[in-house]
C-alpha positions as CSV (number, residue, x, y, z in Angstrom):
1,X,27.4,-10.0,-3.2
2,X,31.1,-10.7,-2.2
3,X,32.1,-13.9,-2.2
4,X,31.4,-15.5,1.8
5,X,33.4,-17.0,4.4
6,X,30.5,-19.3,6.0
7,X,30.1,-17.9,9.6
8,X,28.9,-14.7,11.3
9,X,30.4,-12.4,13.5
10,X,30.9,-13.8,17.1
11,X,33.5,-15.1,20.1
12,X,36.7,-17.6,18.4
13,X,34.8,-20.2,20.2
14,X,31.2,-19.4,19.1
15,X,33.2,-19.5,15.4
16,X,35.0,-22.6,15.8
17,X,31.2,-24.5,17.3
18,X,29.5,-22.5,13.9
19,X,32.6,-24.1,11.3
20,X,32.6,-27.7,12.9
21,X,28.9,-28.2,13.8
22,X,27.7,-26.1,10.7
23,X,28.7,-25.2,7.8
24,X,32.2,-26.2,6.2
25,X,34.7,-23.6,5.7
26,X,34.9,-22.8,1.7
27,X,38.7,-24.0,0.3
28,X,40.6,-20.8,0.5
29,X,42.1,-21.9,-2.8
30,X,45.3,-21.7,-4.5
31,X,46.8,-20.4,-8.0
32,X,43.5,-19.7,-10.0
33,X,40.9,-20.7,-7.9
34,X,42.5,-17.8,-5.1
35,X,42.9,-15.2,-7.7
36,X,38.7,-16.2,-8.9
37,X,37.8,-16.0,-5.4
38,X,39.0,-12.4,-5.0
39,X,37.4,-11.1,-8.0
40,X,34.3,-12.8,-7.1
41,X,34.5,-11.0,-3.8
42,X,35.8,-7.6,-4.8
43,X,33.1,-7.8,-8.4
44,X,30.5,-7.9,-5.6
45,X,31.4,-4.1,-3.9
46,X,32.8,-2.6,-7.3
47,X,31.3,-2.4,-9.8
48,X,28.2,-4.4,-8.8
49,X,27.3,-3.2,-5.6
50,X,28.5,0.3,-7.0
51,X,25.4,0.3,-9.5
52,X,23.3,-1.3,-7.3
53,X,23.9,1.5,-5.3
54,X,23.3,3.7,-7.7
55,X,20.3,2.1,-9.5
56,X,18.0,2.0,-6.0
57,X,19.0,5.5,-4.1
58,X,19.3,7.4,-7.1
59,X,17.9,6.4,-10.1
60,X,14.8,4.6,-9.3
61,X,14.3,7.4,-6.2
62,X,13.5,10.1,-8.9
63,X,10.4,8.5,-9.5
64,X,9.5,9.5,-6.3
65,X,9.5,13.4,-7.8
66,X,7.4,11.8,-10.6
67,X,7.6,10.8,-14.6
68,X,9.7,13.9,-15.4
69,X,12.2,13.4,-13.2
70,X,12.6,9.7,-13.8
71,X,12.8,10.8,-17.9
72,X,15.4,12.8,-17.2
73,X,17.8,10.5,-15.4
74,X,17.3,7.9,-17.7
75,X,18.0,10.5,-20.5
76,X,21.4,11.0,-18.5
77,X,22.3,8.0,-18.4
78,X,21.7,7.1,-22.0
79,X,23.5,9.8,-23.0
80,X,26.9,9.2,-21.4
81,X,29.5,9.0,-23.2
82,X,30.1,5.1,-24.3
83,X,27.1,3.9,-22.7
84,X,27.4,0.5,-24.3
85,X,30.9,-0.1,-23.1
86,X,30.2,1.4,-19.7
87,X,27.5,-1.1,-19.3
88,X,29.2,-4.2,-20.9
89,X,32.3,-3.5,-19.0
90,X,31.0,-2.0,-15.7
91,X,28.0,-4.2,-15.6
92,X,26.7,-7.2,-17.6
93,X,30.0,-9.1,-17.6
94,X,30.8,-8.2,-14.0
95,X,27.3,-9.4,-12.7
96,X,27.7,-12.4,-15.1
97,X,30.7,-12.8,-13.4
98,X,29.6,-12.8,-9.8
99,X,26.4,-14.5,-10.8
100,X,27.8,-17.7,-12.2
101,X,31.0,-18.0,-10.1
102,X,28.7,-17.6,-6.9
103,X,26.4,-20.5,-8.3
104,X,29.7,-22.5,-8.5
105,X,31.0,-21.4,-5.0
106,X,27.2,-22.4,-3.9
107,X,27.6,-25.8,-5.4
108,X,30.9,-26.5,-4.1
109,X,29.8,-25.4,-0.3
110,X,27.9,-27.0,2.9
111,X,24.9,-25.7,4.1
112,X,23.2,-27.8,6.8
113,X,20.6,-25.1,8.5
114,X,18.4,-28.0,9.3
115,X,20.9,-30.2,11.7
116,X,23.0,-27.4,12.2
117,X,20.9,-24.1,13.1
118,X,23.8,-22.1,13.7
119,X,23.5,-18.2,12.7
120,X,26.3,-18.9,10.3
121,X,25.1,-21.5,8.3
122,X,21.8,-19.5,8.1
123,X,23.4,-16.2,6.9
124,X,25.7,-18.3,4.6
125,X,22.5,-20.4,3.2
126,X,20.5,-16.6,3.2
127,X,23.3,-15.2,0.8
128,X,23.7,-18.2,-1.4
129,X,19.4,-18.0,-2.4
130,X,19.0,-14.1,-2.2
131,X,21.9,-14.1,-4.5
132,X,20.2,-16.5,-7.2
133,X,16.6,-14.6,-6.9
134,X,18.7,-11.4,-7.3
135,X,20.3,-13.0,-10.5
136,X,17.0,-13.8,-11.6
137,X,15.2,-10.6,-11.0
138,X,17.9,-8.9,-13.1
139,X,17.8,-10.9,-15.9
140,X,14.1,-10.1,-16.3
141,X,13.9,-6.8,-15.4
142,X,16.6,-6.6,-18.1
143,X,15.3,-8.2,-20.9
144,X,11.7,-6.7,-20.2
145,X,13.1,-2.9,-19.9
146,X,15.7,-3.5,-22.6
147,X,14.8,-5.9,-24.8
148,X,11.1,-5.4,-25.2
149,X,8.5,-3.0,-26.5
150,X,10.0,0.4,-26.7
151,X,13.8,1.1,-26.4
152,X,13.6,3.7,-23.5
153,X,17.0,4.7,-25.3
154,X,15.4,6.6,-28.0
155,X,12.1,7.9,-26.2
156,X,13.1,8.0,-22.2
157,X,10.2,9.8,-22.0
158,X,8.0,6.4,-22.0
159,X,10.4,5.2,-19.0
160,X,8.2,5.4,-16.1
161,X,5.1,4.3,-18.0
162,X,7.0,1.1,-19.2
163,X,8.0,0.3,-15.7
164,X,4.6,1.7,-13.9
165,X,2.8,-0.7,-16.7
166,X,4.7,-4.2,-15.0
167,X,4.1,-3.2,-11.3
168,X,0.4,-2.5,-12.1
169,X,0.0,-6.3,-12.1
170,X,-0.2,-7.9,-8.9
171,X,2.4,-11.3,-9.1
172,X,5.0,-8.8,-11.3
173,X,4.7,-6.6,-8.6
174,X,5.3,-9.2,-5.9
175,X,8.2,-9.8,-7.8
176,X,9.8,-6.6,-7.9
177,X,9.6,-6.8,-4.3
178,X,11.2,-10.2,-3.8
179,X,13.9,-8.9,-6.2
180,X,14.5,-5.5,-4.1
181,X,14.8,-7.3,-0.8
182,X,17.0,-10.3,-2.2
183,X,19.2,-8.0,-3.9
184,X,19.2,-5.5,-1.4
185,X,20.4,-8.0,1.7
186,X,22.8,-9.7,-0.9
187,X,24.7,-6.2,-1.8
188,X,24.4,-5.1,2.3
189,X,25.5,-8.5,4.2
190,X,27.9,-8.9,1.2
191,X,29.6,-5.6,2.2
192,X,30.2,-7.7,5.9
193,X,31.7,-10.6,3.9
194,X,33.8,-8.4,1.8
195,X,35.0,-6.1,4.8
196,X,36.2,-9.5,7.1
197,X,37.3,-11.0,4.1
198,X,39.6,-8.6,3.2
199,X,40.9,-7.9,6.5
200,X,39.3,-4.5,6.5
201,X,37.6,-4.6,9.8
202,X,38.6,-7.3,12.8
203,X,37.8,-7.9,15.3
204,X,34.7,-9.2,16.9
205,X,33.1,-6.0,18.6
206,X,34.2,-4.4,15.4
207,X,32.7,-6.8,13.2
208,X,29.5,-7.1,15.2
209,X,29.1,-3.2,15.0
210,X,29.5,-3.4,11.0
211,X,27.0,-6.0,10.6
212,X,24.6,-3.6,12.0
213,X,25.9,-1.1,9.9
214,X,24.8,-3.0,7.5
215,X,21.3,-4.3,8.2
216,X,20.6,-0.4,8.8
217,X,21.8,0.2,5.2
218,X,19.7,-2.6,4.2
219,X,16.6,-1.4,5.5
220,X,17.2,1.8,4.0
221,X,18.1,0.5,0.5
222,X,14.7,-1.4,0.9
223,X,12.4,1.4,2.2
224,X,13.8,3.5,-1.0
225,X,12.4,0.7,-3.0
226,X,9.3,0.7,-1.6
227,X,8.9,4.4,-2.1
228,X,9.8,4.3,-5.4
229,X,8.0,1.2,-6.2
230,X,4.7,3.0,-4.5
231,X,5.0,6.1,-6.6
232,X,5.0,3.9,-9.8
233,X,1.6,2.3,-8.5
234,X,0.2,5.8,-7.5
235,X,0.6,8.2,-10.6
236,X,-2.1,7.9,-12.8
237,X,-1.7,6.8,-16.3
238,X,-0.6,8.3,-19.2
239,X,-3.6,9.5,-20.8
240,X,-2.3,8.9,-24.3
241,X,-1.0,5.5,-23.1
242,X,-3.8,2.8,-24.1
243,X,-1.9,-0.4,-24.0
244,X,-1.3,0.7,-20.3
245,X,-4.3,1.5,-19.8
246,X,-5.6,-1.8,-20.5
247,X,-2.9,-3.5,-18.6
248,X,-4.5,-1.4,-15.4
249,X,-8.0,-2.3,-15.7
250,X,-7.1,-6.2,-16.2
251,X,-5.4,-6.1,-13.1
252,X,-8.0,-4.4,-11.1
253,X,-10.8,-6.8,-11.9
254,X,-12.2,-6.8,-8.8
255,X,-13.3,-3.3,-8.6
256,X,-14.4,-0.6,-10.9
257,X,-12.1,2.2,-11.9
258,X,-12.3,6.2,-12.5
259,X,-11.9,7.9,-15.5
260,X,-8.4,8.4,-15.5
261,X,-7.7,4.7,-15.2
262,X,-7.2,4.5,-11.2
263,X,-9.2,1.9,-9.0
264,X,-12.0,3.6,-7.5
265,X,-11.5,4.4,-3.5
């Protein structure tokens, strides 16, 4: 998420061996490019990370409690007040933003994991592709939810069926979980970046105890995907929901399935 320096916590001297035998620093920048650079970073934590935060643990975990629930948050958040600024604003041009400038920062840095294995310049080379899957998931998952068939907007009630109906087949599924784990270790190492990048924590015990901070709140961003991605698989069908329907049964060739659209045990 926020913009990197190229090299892990560690000792000055395991630091200095992981800039000169790995990857090279990223230009600090002057005028413009400095300004870009911190608004890359600091887009990354607020608002991006903010509504990734928001759109894993809280959102997508009611559908854990089932179609109801889910119906009702994304009723909420339909409803507020200016929704189409609030997302413009506080989240389609940020994550443009972030997106495109990271692609630039990517093209202007120096990844060598293969000469150079250092930790480093595979953490920097990690964030660099999980960012541009992440990018990608997003742009589908917004053009399918938004874009096509029914504008959960006006019926939110059809939320969890629209989104139960694309993880019922096997390859979108494996996508959605490629897209949770890129863009949940983008948004949790790329509070670590942000944090030593800003100055916030130093130190190199310090740092070392964040990062783990942070692969624990990566884990658990993950494991509330999982649940919520598990409860879209589980639920049965909506019985009134054909086209889903359908979609179930051409996924589950293999086997036959019961009379309420489920594969049979």
């Amino acid at each position: 998420m926020a913009s990197a320096s190229s090299t892990a916590p560690g000792t000055n001297s395991d630091l200095s061996k992981m800039v000169g035998h790995g990857v090279a620093p990223l230009r600090a920048g002057q005028g413009s490019s400095f300004v870009l650079r911190r608004l890359h970073s600091l887009s990354g934590i607020v608002p991006v990370g903010a509504f990734l935060f928001e759109h894993i643990l809280i959102s997508n975990s009611t559908a854990i409690s089932g179609p109801d629930a889910y119906a009702r948050q994304v009723s909420f958040l339909a409803n507020l007040p200016l929704v189409f600024f609030l997302e413009l604003f506080g989240i389609w041009l940020p994550i443009l933003f972030h997106a495109l400038y990271g692609f630039y920062i990517w093209y202007r840095g120096d990844g060598n994991t293969t000469s150079y294995p250092w930790s480093g310049n595979w953490m920097y080379t990690a964030q660099r592709w999980t960012g541009g899957v992440a990018f990608a998931y997003i742009l589908w998952h917004t053009y399918t939810m938004r874009f096509t068939g029914i504008d959960l907007h006006d019926d939110p009630t059809k939320s969890f069926w629209k989104v139960q109906n694309e993880v019922m087949h096997a390859w979108l599924f494996l996508f959605y979980v490629v897209g949770l784990v890129a863009a949940s270790w983008h948004f949790a190492y790329g509070i670590w970046l942000f944090s030593a990048k800003w100055g916030i924590v130093s130190g190199d015990k310090a740092q070392q105890r964040l990062l783990k901070v942070c692969l624990v709140f990566f884990l658990v961003l993950c494991g509330a995907g999982f649940a919520s991605l598990y409860s879209f698989r589980s639920r049965p069908l909506s019985p009134d929901d054909q086209p889903n329907r359908a979609a179930l049964q051409s996924s589950h060739e293999a086997g036959p399935t019961a009379n309420d659209g489920r594969p049979v045990q």
